[in-house]
N, C-alpha and C positions, 0 to 999 in steps of 0.2 A: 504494500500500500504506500508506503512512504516512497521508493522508489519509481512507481510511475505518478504520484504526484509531483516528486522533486524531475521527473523528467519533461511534464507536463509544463512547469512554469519554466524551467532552464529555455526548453525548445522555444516559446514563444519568446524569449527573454534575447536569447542570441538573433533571432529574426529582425528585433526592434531597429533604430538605425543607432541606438546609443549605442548599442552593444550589451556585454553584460555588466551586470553591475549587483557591487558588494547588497545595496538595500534588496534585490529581488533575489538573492539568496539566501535573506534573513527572513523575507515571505515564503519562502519556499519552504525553510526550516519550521518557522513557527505555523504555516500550516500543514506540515507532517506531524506537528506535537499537539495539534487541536485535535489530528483523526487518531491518531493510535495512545493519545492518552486521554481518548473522551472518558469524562466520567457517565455517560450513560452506558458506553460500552465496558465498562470496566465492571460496574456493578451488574449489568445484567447475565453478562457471559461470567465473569469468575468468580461472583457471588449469588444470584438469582440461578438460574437455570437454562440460561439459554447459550447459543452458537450463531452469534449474529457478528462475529468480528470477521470470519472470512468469508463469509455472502456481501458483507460490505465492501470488504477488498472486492470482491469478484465486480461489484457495481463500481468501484472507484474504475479498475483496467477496463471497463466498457466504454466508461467516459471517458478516460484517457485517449480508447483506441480512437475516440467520437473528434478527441481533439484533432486527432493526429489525420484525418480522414478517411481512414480504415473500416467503413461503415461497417462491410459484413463481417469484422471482427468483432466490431461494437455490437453487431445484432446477434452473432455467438453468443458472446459473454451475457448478455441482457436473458436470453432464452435459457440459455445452463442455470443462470440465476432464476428467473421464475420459476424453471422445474424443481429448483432445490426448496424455494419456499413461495408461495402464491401471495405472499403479501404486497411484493412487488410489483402485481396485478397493478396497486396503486400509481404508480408513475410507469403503467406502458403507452398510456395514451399518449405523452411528448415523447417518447422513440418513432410509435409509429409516425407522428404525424412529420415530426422533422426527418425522419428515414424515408416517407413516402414523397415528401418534397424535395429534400437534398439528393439524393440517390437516384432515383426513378425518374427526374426530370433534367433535362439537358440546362445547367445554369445559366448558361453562356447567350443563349437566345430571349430568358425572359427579360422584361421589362415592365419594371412595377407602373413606371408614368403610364403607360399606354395600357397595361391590363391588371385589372382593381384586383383579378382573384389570382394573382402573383406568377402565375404559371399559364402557359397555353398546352394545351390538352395535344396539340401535335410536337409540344418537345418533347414526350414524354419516353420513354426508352422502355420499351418491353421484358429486353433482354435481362436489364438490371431487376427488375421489379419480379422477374420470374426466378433467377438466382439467389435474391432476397426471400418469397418466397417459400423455396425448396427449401434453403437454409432452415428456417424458423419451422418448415413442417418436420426438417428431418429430426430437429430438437429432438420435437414435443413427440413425439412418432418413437424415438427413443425411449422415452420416458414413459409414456402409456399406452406403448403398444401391447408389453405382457399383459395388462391390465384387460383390454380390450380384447383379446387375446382369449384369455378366462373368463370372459361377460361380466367383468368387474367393475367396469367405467360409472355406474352410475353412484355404485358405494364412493368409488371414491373424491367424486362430485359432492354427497350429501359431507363427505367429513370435510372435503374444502372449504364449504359453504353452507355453515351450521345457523340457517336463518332462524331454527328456534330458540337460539337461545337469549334472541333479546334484543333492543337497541343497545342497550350501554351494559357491561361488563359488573361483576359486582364492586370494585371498584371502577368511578367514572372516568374514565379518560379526561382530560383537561380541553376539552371540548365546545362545540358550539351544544349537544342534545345536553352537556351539563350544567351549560346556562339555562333552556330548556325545562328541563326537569326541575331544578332549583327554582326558577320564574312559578312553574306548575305547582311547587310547593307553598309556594308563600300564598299563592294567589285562595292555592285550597285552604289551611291556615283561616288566613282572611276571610274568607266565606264560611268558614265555622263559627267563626267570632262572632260573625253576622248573623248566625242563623241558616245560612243560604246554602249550606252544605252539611249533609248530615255525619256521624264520626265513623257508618259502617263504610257508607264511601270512600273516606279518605282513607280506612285498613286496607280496603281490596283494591286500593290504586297505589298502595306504598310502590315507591322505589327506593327506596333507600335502608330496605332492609338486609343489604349486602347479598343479597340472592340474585344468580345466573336464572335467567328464564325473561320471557315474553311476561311485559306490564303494562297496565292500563294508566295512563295519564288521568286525573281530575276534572282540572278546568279543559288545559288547553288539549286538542286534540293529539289524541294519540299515532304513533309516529310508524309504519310500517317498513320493510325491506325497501320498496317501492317509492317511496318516499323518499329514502336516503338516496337511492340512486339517482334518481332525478336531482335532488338537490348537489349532488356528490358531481351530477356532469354538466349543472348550471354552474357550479363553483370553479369547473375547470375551462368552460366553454372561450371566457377572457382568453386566457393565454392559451389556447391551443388555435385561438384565432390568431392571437401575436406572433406564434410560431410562423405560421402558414403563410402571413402576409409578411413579414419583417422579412428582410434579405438572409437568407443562409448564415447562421454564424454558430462556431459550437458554443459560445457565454450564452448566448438566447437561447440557445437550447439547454442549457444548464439549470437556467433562471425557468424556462419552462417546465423543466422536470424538476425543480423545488415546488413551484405553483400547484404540480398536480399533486405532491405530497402533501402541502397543505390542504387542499380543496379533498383529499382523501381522508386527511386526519383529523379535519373538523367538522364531517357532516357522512362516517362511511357508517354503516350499520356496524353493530357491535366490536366496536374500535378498541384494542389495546392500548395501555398506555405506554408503552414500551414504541408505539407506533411512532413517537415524537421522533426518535433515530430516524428515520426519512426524512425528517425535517431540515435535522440540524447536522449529517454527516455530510450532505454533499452543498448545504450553505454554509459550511465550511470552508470548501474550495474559494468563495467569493468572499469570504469575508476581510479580506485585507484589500479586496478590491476598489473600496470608496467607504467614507465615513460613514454614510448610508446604509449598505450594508453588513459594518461594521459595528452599528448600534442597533442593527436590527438581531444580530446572531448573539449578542450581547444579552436583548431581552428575551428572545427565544429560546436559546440555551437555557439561562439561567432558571427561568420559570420551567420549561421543561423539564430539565435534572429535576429540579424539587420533585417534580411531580411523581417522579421515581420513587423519592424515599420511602412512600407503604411499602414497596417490595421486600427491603428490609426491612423486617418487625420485631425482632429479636433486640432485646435490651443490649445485648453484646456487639452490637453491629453497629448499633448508634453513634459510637465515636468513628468508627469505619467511615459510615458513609456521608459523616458530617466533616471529618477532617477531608477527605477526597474532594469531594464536593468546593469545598472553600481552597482549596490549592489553586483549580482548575481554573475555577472562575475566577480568584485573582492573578492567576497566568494569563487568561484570557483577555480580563479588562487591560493587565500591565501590556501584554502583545498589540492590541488593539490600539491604544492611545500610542504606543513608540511609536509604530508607525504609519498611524492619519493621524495622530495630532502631536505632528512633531512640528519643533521650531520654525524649518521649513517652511510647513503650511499655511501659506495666508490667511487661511480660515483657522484661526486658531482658536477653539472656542472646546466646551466640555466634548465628549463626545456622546452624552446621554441628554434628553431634555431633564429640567429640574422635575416637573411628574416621573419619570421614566425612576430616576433615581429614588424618588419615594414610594413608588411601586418596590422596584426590587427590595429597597430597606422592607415593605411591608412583608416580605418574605421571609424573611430573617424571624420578624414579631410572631407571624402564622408557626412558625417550627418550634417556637420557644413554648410558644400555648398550646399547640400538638405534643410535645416532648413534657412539659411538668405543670402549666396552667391548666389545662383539662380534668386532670386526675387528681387535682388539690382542692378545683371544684365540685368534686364527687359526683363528676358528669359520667364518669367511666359505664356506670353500670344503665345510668337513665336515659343517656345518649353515646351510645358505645362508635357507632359512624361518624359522626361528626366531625372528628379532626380526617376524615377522609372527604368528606361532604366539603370541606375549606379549601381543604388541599385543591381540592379537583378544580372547583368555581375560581378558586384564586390565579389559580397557575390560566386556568381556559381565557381569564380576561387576557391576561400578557400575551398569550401565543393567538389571541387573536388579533390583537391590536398589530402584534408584528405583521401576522399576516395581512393586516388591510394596511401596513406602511408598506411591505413588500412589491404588492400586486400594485400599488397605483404606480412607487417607482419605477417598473418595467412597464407597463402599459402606456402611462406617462414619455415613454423614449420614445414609441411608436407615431409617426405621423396622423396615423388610419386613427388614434385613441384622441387626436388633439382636436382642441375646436379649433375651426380657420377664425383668426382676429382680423383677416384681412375680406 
């Protein structure tokens, strides 16, 4: 991982007309120590239970190869990745659509001034599109062919895609359905206060009694598979327009495939929290990119990470994943400010808005009240979710708000997104 990132920024680096230079091999350093010493991945593969550090490597050499122009490498590596875990499901819509453009169509002949849908339908290359293809069929063809094979393909559909078990998870993802559920809370609440809702209703609509399964919302309507998906491909529909119209580049395609991690992690049917690694491993690449977003991975990370800590629940752990956690993220702020907000820089200003920083401080307050103000209050036993219930709603404000600073600043770059002032 560290080596085709560090070859990734070198290459573009030596291409430049300065040549190379000492500052972009300290970007290059410091973002090799943002991906292989994430604190999400640290806790979740060597302490949690999972194996997400070389499926992440596998995703980083796709992007690499995507730099590099090597598409049917890139769309190798991307496929071997979805067969080994379908979560990545979530960001194939920005391969296909930038592989369907870049690849498949002749670049040399379009012309954005003269045709609005970026491409003319007769430069289109067959050849390649069929190579592409074969490729991606012989993947998956590998992969579930025994399956098929044995007339096993539909089991293994239902365990891909375990739509009964819920929109949200027994702990809630830090999410848009956890603002959501929380909004549905208060409002039920509130209408009991009133009168206006009775108390067996609000049992047989609980969500929040840490239980996996399908639940009834109160007030606001209740939220189906169906549902999510449409909202999940309205939230992506932005950028995989930006893709399609914006000229060929592999950063826009970068930016594109964070866009659909987001738009997957805030609105996908029963979302993990563990999901936020889409988010923040490959906005990591760009995070030394511009101050922008460099304070966006800033707030994203950091709320994110927290939102990890229920994984560790063990008393013993507690210092574990509180010192880690505070390492990284002052590695990250100290990396981030050397270099966008160095002397240098004309814009020399914090690199956080003053909200932005009373947010994160309120992260700190939320873990101290999680960690020993709850259970001083002898809330443990009366309200045992609750410091989960915080957690969740807390962290879902920050990684949304990045998310809407994210998506305007890419969309924002696009002509097709601007109003004409003239």
């Amino acid at each position: 991982m560290r080596y085709y990132c560090y070859i990734n920024n070198t290459k573009s680096d030596h291409k430049s007309k300065s040549g190379f230079k000492l500052e972009n091999l300290c970007k290059s350093q410091f973002i090799c120590v943002l991906l292989v010493l994430n604190f999400g991945l640290v806790i979740v593969d060597h302490i949690h239970f999972q194996y997400n550090g070389f499926l992440f490597g596998i995703l980083i050499l796709s992007i690499t190869r995507m730099f590099e122009d090597e598409f049917l490498w890139s769309a190798f590596w991307f496929s071997v990745l979805l067969n080994f875990k379908h979560i990545y499901l979530y960001i194939a819509p920005a391969y296909f659509v930038y592989l369907f453009k870049r690849y498949c169509f002749n670049q040399h002949n379009n012309s954005l001034t003269n045709n609005w849908f970026s491409v003319n339908i007769r430069n289109m290359l067959p050849l390649q599109f069929m190579k592409l293809g074969c490729l991606v069929i012989t993947v998956f063809s590998a992969s579930f062919g025994p399956f098929i094979a044995m007339e096993q393909l539909r089991q293994v559909l239902l365990r891909l895609f375990p739509f009964k078990r819920g929109l949200c998870h027994a702990y809630w993802a830090p999410n848009f359905w956890a603002l959501y559920n929380v909004l549905d809370k208060l409002l039920a609440t509130l209408g009991n206060k009133l009168g206006l809702i009775s108390p067996v209703n609000m049992r047989s609509a609980s969500m929040t009694g840490g239980l996996v399964g399908h639940s009834q919302h109160t007030v606001l309507p209740s939220i189906s598979p169906l549902a999510t998906l449409i909202s999940t491909l309205l939230a992506m529909l932005p950028c995989l327009i930006y893709l399609w119209l914006k000229p060929c580049d592999s950063r826009r395609f970068l930016k594109g495939l964070v866009l659909c991690a987001y738009g997957s992690f805030m609105f996908g049917w029963h979302v993990h929290e563990k999901a936020v690694l889409l988010i923040t491993i490959p906005l990591s690449l760009l995070s030394l990119e511009s101050r922008l977003y460099g304070r966006i991975f800033i707030i994203v990370s950091t709320a994110g990470n927290l939102s990890l800590f229920p994984l560790l629940f063990q008393p013993a752990e507690t210092p574990i994943k509180v010192i880690l956690m505070l390492m990284y993220t002052l590695f990250t702020f100290w990396a981030l400010t050397k270099v966008l907000c160095s002397s240098r820089n004309k814009e020399n200003q914090p690199l956080l808005r003053w909200y932005e920083n009373v947010y994160l401080s309120g992260l700190v307050v939320l873990e101290i009240y999680n960690l020993f103000i709850h259970n001083a209050l002898g809330f443990a036993m009366k309200f045992p979710f609750l410091p989960l219930l915080l957690t969740s709603v807390y962290c879902a404000v920050g990684i949304l708000w990045s998310w809407i600073l994210f998506y305007h600043s890419v969309l924002t770059e696009d002509e097709y997104f601007k109003v004409a002032t003239d």
